[in-house]
Backbone as XML, in Angstrom:
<?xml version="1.0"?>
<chain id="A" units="angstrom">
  <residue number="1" name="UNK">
    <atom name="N" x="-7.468" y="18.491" z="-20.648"/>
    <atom name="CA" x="-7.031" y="19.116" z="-19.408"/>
    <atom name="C" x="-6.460" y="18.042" z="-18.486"/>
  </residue>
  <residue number="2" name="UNK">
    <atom name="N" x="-5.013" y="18.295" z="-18.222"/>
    <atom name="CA" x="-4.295" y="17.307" z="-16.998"/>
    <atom name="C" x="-4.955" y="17.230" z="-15.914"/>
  </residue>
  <residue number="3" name="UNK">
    <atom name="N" x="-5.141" y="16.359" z="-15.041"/>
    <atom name="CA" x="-5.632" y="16.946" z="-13.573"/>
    <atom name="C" x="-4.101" y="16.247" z="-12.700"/>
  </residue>
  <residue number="4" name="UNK">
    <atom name="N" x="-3.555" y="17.562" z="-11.642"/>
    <atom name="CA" x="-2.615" y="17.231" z="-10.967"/>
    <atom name="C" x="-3.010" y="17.750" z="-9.657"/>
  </residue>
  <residue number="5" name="UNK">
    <atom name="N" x="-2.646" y="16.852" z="-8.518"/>
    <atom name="CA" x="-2.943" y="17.040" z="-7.013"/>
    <atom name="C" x="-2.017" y="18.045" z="-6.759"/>
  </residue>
  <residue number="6" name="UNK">
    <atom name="N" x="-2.089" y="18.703" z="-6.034"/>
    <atom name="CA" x="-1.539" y="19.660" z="-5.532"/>
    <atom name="C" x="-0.992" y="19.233" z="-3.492"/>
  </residue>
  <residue number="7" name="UNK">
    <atom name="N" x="-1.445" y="18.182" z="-3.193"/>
    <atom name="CA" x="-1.868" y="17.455" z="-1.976"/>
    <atom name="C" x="-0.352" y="16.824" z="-1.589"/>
  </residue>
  <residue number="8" name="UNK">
    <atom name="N" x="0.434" y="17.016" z="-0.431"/>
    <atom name="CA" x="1.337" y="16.545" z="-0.140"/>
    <atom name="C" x="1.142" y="15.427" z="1.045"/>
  </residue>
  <residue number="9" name="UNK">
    <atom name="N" x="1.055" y="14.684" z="0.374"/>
    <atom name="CA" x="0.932" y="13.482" z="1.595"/>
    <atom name="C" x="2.264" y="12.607" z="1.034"/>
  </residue>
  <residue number="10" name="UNK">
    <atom name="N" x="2.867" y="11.278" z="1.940"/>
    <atom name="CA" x="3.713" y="10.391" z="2.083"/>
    <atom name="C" x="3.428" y="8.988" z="2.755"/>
  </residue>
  <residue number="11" name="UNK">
    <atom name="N" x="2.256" y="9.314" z="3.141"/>
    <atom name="CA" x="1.813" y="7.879" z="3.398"/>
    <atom name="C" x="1.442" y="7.203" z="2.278"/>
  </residue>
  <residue number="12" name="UNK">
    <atom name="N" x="2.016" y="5.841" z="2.338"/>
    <atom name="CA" x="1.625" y="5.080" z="1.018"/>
    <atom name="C" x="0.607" y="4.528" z="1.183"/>
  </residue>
  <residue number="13" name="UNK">
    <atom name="N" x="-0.402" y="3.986" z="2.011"/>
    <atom name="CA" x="-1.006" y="3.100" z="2.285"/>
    <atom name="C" x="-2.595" y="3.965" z="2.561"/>
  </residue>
  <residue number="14" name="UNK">
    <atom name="N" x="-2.468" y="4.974" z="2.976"/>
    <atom name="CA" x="-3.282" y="6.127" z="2.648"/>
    <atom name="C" x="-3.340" y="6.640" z="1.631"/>
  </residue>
  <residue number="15" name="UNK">
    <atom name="N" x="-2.553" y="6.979" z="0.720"/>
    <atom name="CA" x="-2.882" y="7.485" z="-0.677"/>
    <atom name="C" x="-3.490" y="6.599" z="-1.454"/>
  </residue>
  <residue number="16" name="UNK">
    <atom name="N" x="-3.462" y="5.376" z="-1.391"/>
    <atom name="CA" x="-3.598" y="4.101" z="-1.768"/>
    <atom name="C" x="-5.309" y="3.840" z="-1.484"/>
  </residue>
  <residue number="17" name="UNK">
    <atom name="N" x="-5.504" y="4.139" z="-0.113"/>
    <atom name="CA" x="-6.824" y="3.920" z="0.126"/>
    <atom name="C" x="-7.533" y="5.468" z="-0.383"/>
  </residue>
  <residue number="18" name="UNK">
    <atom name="N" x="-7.215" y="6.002" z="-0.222"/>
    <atom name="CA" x="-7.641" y="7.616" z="-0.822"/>
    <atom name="C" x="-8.327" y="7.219" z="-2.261"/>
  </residue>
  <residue number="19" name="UNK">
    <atom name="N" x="-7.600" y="6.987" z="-3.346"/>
    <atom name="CA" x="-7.543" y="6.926" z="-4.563"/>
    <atom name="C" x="-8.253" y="5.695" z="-4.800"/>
  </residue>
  <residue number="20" name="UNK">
    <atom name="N" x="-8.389" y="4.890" z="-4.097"/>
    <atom name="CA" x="-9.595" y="3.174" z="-4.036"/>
    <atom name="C" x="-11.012" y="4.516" z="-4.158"/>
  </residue>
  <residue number="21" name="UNK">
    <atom name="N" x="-11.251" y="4.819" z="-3.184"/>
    <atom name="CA" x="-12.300" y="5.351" z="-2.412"/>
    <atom name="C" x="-13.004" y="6.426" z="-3.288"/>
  </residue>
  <residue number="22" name="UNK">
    <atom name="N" x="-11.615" y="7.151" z="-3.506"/>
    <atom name="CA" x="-12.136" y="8.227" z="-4.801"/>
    <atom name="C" x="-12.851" y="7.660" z="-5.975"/>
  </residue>
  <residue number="23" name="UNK">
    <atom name="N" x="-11.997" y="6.412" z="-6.661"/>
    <atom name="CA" x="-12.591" y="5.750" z="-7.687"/>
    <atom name="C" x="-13.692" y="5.205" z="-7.622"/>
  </residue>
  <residue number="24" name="UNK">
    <atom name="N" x="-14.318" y="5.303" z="-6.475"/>
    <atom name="CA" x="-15.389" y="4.003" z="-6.254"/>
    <atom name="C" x="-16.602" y="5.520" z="-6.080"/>
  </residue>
  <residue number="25" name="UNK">
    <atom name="N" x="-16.394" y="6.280" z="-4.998"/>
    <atom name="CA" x="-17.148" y="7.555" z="-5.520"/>
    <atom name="C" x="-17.359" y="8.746" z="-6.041"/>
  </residue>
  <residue number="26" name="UNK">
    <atom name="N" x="-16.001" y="9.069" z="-6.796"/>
    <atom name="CA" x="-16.152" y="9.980" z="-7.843"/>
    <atom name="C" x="-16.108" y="9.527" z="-9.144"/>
  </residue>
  <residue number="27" name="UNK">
    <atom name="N" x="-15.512" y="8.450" z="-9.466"/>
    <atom name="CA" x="-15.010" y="8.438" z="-10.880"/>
    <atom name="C" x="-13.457" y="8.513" z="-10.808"/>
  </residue>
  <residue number="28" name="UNK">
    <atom name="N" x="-13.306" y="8.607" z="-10.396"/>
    <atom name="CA" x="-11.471" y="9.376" z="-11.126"/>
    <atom name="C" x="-10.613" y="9.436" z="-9.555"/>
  </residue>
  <residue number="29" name="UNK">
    <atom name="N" x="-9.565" y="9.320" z="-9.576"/>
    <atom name="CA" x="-8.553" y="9.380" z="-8.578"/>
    <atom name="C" x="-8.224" y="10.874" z="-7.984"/>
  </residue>
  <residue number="30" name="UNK">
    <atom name="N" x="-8.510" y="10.895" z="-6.980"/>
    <atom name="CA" x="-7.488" y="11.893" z="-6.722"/>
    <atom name="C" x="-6.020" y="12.568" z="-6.976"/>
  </residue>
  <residue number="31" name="UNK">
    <atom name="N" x="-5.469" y="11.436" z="-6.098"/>
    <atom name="CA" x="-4.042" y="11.387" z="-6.990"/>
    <atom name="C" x="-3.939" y="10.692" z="-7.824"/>
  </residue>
  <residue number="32" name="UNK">
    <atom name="N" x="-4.252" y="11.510" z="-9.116"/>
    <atom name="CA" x="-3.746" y="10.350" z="-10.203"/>
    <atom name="C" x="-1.959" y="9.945" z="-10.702"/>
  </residue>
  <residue number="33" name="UNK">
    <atom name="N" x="-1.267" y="11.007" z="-9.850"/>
    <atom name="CA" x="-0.080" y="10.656" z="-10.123"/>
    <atom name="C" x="0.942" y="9.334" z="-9.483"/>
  </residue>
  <residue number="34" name="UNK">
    <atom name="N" x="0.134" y="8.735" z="-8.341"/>
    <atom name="CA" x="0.261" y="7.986" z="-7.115"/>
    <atom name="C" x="0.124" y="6.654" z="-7.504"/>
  </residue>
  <residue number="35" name="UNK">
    <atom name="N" x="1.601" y="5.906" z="-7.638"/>
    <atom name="CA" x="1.257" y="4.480" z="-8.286"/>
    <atom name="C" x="1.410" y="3.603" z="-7.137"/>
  </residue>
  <residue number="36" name="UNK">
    <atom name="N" x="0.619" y="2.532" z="-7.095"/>
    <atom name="CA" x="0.898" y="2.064" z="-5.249"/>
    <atom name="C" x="2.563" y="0.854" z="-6.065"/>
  </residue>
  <residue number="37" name="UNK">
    <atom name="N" x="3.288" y="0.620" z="-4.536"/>
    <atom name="CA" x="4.207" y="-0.234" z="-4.922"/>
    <atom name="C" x="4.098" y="-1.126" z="-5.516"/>
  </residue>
  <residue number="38" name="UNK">
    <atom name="N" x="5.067" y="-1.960" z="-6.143"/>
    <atom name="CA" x="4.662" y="-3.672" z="-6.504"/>
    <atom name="C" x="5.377" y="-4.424" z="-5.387"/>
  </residue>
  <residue number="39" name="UNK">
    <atom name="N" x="4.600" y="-6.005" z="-5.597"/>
    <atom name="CA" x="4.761" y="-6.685" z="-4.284"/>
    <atom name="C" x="5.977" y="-7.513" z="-4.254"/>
  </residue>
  <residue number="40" name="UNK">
    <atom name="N" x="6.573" y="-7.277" z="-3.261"/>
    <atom name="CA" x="7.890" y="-7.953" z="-3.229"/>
    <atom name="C" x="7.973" y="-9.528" z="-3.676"/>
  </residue>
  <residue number="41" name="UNK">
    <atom name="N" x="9.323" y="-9.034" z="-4.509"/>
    <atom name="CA" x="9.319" y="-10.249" z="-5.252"/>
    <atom name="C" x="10.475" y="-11.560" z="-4.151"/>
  </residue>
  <residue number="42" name="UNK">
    <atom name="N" x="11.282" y="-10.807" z="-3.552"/>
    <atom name="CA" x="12.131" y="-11.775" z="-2.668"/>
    <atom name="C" x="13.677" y="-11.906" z="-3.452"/>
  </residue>
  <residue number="43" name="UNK">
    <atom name="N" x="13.699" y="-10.781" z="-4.165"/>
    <atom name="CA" x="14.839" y="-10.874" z="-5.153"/>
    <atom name="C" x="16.027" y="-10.294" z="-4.191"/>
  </residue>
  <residue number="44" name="UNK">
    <atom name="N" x="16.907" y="-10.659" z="-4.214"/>
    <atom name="CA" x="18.075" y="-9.896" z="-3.294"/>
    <atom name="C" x="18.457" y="-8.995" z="-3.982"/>
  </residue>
  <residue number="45" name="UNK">
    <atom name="N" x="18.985" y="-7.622" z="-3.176"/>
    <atom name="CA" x="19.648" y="-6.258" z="-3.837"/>
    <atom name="C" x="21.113" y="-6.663" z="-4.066"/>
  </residue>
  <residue number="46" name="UNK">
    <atom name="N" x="22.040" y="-5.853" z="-5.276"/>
    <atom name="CA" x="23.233" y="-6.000" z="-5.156"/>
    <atom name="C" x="23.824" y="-6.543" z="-3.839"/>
  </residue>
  <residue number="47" name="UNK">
    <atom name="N" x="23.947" y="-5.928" z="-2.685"/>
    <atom name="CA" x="25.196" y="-6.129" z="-1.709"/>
    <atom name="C" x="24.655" y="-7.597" z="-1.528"/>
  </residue>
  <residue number="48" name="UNK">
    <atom name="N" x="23.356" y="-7.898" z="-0.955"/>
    <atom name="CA" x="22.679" y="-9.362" z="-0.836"/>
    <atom name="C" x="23.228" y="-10.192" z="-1.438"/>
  </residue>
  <residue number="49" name="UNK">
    <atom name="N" x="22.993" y="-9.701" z="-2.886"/>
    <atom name="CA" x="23.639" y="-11.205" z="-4.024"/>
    <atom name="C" x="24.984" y="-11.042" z="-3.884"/>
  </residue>
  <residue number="50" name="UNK">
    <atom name="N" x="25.940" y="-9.983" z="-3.553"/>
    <atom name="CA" x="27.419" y="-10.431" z="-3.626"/>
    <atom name="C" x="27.756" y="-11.261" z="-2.698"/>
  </residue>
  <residue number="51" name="UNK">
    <atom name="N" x="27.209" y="-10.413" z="-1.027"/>
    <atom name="CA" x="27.649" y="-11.337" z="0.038"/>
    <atom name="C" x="27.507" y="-12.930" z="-0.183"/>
  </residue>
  <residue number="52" name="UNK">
    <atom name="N" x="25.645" y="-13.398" z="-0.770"/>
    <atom name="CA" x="25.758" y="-14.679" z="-0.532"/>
    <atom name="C" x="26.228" y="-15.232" z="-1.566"/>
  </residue>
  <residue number="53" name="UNK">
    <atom name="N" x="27.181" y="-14.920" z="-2.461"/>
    <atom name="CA" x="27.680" y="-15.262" z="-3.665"/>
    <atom name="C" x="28.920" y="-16.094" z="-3.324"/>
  </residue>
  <residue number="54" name="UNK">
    <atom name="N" x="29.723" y="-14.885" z="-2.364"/>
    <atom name="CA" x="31.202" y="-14.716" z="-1.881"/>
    <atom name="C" x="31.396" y="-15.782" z="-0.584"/>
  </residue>
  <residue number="55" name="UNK">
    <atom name="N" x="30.132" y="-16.077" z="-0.297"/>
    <atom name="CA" x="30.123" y="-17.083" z="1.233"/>
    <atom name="C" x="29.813" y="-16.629" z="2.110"/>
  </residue>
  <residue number="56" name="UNK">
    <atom name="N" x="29.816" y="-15.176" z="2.049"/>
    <atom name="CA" x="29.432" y="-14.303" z="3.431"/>
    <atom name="C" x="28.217" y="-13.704" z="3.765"/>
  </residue>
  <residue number="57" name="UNK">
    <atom name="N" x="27.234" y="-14.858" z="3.575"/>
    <atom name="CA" x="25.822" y="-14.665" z="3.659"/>
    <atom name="C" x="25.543" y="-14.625" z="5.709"/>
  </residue>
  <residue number="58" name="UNK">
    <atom name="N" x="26.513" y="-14.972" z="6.126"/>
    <atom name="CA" x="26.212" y="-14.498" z="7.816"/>
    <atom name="C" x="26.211" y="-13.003" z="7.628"/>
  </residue>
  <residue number="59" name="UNK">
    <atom name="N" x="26.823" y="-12.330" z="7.131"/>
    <atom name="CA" x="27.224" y="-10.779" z="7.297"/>
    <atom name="C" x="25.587" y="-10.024" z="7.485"/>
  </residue>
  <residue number="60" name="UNK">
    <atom name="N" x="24.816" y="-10.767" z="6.250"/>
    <atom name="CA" x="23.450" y="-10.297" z="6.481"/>
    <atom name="C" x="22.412" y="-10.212" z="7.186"/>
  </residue>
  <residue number="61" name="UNK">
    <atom name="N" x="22.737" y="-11.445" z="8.204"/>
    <atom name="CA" x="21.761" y="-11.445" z="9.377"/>
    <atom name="C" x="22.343" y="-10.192" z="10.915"/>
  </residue>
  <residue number="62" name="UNK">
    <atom name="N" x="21.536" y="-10.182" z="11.738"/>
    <atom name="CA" x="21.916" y="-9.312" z="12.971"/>
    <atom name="C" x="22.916" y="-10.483" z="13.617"/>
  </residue>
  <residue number="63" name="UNK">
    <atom name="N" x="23.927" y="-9.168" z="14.493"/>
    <atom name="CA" x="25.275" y="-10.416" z="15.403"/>
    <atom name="C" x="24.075" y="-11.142" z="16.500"/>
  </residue>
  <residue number="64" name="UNK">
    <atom name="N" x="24.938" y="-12.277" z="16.360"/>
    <atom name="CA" x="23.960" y="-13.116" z="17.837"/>
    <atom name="C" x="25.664" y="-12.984" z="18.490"/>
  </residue>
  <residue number="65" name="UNK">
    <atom name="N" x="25.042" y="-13.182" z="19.810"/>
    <atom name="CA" x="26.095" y="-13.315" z="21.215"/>
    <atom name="C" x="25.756" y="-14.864" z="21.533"/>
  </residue>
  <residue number="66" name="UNK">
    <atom name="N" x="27.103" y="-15.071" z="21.485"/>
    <atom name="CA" x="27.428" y="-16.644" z="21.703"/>
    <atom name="C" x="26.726" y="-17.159" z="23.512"/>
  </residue>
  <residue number="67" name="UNK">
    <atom name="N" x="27.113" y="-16.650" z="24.315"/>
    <atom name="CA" x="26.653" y="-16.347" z="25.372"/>
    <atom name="C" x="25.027" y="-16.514" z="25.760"/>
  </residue>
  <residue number="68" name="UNK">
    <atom name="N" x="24.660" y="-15.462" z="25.268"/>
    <atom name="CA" x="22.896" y="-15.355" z="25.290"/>
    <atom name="C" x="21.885" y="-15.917" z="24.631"/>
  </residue>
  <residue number="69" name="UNK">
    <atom name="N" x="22.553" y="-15.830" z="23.286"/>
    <atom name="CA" x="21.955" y="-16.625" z="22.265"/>
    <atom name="C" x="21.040" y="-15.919" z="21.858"/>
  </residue>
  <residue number="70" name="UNK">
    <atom name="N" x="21.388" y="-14.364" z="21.550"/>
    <atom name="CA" x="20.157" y="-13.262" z="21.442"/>
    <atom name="C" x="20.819" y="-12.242" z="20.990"/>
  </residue>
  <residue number="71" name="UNK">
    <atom name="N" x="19.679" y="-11.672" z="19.907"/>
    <atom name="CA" x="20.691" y="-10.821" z="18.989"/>
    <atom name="C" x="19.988" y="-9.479" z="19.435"/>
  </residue>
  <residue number="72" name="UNK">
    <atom name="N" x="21.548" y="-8.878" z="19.228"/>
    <atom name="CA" x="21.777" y="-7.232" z="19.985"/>
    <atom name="C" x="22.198" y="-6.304" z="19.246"/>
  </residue>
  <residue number="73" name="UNK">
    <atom name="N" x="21.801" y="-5.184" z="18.716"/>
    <atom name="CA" x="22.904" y="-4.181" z="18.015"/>
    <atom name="C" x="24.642" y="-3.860" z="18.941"/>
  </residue>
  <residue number="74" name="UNK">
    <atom name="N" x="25.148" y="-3.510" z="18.224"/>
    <atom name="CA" x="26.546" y="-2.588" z="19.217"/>
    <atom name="C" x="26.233" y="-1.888" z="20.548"/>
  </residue>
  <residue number="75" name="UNK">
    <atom name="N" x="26.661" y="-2.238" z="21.445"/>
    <atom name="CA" x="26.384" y="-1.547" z="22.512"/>
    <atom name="C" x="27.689" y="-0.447" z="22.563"/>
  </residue>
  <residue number="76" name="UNK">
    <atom name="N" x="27.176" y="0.666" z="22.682"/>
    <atom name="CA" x="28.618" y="2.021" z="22.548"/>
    <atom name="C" x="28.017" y="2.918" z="23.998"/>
  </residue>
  <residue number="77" name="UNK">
    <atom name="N" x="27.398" y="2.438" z="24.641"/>
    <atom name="CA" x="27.290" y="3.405" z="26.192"/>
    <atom name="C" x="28.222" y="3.182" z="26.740"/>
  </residue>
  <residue number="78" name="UNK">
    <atom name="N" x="28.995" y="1.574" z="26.691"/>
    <atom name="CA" x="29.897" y="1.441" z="27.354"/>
    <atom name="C" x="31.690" y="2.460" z="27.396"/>
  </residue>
  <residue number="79" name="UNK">
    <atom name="N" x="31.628" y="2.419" z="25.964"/>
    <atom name="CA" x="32.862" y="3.117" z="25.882"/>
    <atom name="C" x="32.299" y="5.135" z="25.514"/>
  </residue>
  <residue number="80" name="UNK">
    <atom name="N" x="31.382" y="4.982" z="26.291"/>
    <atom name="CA" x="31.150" y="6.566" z="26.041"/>
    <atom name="C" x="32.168" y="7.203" z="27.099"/>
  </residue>
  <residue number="81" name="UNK">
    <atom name="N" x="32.223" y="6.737" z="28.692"/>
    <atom name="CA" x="32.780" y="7.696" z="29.789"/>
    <atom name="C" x="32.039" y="7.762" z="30.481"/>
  </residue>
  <residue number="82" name="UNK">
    <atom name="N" x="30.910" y="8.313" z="30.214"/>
    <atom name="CA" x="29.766" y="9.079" z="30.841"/>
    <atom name="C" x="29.223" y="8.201" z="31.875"/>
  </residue>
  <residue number="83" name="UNK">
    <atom name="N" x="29.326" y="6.696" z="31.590"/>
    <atom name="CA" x="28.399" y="6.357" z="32.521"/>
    <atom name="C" x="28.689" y="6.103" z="34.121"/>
  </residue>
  <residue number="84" name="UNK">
    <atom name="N" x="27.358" y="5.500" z="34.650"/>
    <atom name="CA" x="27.638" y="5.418" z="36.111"/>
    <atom name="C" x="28.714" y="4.269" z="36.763"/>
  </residue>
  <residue number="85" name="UNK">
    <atom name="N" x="29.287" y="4.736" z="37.453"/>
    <atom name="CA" x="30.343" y="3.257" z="38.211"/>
    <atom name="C" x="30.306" y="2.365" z="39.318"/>
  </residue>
</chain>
């Protein structure tokens, strides 16, 4: 006989401790379908390895402002209209 959870959870770190806890006092997992992640290895994803391949390993960090010396996403309030004058 399979045993399958029927239990919708998405926390990883809770299912994780769930299934410790279960094992330690039932026997058996709850979710037994629930594999916890593996630990980052530090490997770069495709776009990672092309950019720093190609030279354009700045592209990957956030823009710094020459100015401040402090990094900012896009500011777009400005060219909305809307704002105050």
């Amino acid at each position: 006989m399979s045993r399958r959870s029927h239990t919708k959870l998405y926390h990883v770190r809770l299912m994780s401790n769930i299934n410790t806890l279960s094992n330690r006092v039932l026997g058996h997992a709850v979710l037994p379908e629930f594999v916890p992640p593996g630990s980052p290895t530090g490997e770069r994803i495709a776009v990672e390895y092309l950019l720093a391949q190609s030279d354009r390993g700045d592209l990957l960090g956030p823009k710094q402002d020459s100015k401040a010396g402090s990094c900012f996403a896009r500011d777009t309030s400005r060219s909305s209209g809307g704002g105050k004058s």
